[in-house]
C-alpha positions in Angstrom: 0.0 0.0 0.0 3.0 2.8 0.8 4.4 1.6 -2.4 1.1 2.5 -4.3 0.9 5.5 -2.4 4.4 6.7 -3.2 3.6 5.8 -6.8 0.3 7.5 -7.2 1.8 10.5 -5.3 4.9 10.7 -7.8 2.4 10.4 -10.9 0.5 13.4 -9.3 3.7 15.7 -8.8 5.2 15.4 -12.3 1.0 15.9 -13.6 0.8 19.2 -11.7 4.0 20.5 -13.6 2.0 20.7 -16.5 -1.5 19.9 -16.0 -5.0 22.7 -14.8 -6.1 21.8 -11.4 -9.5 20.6 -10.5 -11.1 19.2 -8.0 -14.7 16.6 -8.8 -16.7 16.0 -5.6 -19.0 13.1 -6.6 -22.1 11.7 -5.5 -22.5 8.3 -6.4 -24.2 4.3 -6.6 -23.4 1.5 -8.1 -25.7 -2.1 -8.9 -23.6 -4.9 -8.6 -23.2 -8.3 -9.8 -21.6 -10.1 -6.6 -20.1 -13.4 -6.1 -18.0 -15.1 -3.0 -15.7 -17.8 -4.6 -14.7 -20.8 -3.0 -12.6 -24.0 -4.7 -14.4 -26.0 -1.9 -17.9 -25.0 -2.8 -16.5 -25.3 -6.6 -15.6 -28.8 -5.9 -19.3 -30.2 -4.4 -21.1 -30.5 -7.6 -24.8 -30.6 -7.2 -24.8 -30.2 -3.6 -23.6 -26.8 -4.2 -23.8 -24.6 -7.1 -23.3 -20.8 -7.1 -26.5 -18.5 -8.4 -27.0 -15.3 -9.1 -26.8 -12.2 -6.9 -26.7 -8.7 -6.4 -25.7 -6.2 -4.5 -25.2 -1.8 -4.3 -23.4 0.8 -2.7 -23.8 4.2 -2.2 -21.6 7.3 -1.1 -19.3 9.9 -1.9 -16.1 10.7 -3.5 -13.5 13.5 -3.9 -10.5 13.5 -6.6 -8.1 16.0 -7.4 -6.8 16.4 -11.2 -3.6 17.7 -12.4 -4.7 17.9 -16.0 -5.3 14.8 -17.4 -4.2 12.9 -13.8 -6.1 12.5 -11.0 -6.0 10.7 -7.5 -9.2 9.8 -6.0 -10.9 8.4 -2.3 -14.6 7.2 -1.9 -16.8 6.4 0.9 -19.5 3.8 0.1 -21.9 1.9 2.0 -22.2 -1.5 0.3 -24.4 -4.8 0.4 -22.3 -8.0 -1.0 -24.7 -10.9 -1.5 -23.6 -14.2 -2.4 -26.4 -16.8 -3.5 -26.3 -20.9 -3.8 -28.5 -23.7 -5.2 -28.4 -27.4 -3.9 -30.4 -30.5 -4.9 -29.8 -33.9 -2.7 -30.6 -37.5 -4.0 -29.9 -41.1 -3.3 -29.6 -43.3 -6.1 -30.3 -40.8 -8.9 -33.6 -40.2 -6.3 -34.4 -36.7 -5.9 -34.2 -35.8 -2.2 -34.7 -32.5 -1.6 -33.1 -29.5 -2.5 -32.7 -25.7 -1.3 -31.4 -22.2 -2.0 -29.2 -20.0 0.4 -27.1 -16.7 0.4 -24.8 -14.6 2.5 -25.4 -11.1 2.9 -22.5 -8.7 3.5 -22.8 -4.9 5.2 -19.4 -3.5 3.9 -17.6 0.0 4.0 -15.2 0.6 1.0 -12.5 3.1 0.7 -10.9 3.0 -2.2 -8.0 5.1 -3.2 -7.7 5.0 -7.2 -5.9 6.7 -9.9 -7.3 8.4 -12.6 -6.8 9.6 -16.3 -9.3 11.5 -18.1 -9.8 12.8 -21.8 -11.0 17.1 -22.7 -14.7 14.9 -23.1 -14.7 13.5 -20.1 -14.1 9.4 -20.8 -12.1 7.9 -18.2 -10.3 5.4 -16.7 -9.5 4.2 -12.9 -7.7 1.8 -10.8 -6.3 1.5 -7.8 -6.7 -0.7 -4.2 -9.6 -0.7 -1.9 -10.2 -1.5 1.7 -12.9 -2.8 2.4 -14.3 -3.5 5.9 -17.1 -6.3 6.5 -19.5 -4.6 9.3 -22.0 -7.8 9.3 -22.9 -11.0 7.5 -25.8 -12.7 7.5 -26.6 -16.7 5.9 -30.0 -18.0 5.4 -31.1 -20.6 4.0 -34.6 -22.6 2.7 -35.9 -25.9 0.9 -36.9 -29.0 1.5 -35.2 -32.9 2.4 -37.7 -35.8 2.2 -40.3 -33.7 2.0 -39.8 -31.5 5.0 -40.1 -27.7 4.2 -37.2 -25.9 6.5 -35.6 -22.6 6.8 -32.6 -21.3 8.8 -31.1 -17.6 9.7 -28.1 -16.6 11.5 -25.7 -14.1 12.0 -21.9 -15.8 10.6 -19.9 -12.7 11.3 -17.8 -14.4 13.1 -16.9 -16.3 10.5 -15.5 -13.8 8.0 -12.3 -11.9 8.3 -13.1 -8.3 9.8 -11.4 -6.5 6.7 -10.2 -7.2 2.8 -8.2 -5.6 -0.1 -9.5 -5.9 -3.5 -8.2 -4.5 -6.6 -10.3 -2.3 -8.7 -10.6 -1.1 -12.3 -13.6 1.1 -13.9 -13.8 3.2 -16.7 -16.7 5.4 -17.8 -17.8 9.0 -18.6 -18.5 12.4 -16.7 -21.6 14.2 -19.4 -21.6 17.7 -18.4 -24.4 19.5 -18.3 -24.2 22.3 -20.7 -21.6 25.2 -19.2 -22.5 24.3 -15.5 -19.7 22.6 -13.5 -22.5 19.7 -12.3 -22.3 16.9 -14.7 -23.4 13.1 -14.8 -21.2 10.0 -14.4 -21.6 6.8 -16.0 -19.2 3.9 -15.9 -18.2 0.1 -14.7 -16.2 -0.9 -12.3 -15.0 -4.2 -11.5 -13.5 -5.6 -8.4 -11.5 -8.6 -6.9 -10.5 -9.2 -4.0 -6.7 -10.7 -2.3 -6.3 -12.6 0.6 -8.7 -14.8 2.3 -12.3 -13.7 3.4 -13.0 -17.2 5.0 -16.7 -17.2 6.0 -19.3 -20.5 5.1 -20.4 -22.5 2.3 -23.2 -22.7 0.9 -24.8 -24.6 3.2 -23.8 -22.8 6.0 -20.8 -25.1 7.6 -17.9 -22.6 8.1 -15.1 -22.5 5.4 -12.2 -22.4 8.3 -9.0 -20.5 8.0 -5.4 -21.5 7.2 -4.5 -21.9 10.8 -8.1 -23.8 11.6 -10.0 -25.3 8.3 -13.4 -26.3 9.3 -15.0 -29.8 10.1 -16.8 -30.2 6.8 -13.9 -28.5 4.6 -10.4 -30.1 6.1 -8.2 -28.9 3.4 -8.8 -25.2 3.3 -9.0 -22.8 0.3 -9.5 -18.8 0.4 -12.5 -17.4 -0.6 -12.6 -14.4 -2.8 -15.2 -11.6 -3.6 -15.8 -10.3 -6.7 -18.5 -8.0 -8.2 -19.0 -5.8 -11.6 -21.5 -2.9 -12.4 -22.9 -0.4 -13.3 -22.1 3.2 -11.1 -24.2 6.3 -12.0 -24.0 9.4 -9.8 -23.6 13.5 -10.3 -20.4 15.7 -9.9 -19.7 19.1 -9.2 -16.0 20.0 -10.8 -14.3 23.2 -9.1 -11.5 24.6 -11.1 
């Protein structure tokens, strides 16, 4: 991270030799697709298959340009879901089957760097941190008949905080003369590490230094989400 840091701050200093300064304060949300990856929900076939899900964020941003260079920090509140499917059977006899998901209350800071064109197109990456407030599984379905459903709180189970890499790119559309203007763009993230957490159907994934019961040879879980971010910003110059 100081490496980035000195990096982005080096990129900034030779920029402002040459470059107009501006400042964009942005206001901005983003609909996700989200996943949690694990190779040991990967590896149970039928008994566990990844769906499907979605997530959001919302906040606020501030970057500083130096011409066409730019260094930027956000502030978002963020939901990332994770969603599974299982059937059971005995003897190529259907069982039962259910559906489950984790739900994730996140903060995200991410610090990025950023290059934009005279119309506004542009382009950002950088790392994120990204710290996991709650997390919630539930689960429903049915085994020989038997309806059931299940809730609790796995907090306990994740790690507290992550870093994920990020890349978007996208477009500011001014409006007219005015410095308030409209942002479109994508942005797509992955995280490093290990988030630990549970599988899908609820049996905690472990960690390195404890894998759990179900899962005895452990494997890292990753997050990773894309969408779509819309917002407004105000550029001062």
């Amino acid at each position: 991270m100081k490496n980035l840091l000195s990096l982005f701050t080096l990129i900034l200093l030779s920029s402002f030799t040459y470059g107009q300064f501006a400042i964009d304060v942005q206001a901005k949300g983003a609909a996700n697709s989200t996943w949690l990856l694990n190779k040991n929900i990967s590896d149970k076939g039928a008994t566990q298959d990844y769906a499907a899900a979605w997530g959001s964020s919302y906040g606020i941003a501030g970057n500083i340009y130096f011409g066409m260079t730019g260094l930027g920090v956000e502030f978002l509140y963020s939901t990332h879901n994770a969603a599974y499917t299982g059937a059971y059977s005995v003897n190529d006899v259907s069982t039962g089957s259910y559906t489950s998901n984790v739900k994730l209350q996140t903060i995200q800071i991410p610090l990025l760097l950023k290059f934009q064109s005279d119309k506004g197109a542009y382009i950002e990456l950088g790392p994120q941190l990204t710290n996991i407030s709650s997390a919630q599984f539930e689960r429903s379905g049915e085994l020989i008949g038997i309806g059931f459903e299940e809730s609790k709180d796995v907090s306990e189970e994740y790690a507290s905080s992550y870093i994920s890499g990020v890349l978007g790119f996208g477009s500011k559309i001014a409006f007219g003369d005015l410095p308030l203007g409209m942002l479109l763009g994508i942005r797509l993230q992955y995280s490093f590490g290990d988030l630990m957490g549970v599988d899908g159907e609820g049996n905690s994934l472990g960690s390195e230094e404890d894998p759990g019961f179900w899962h005895p040879t452990h494997e890292p879980t990753q997050a990773v989400s894309g969408g779509l971010v819309i917002g407004l910003t105000y550029t001062i110059k």
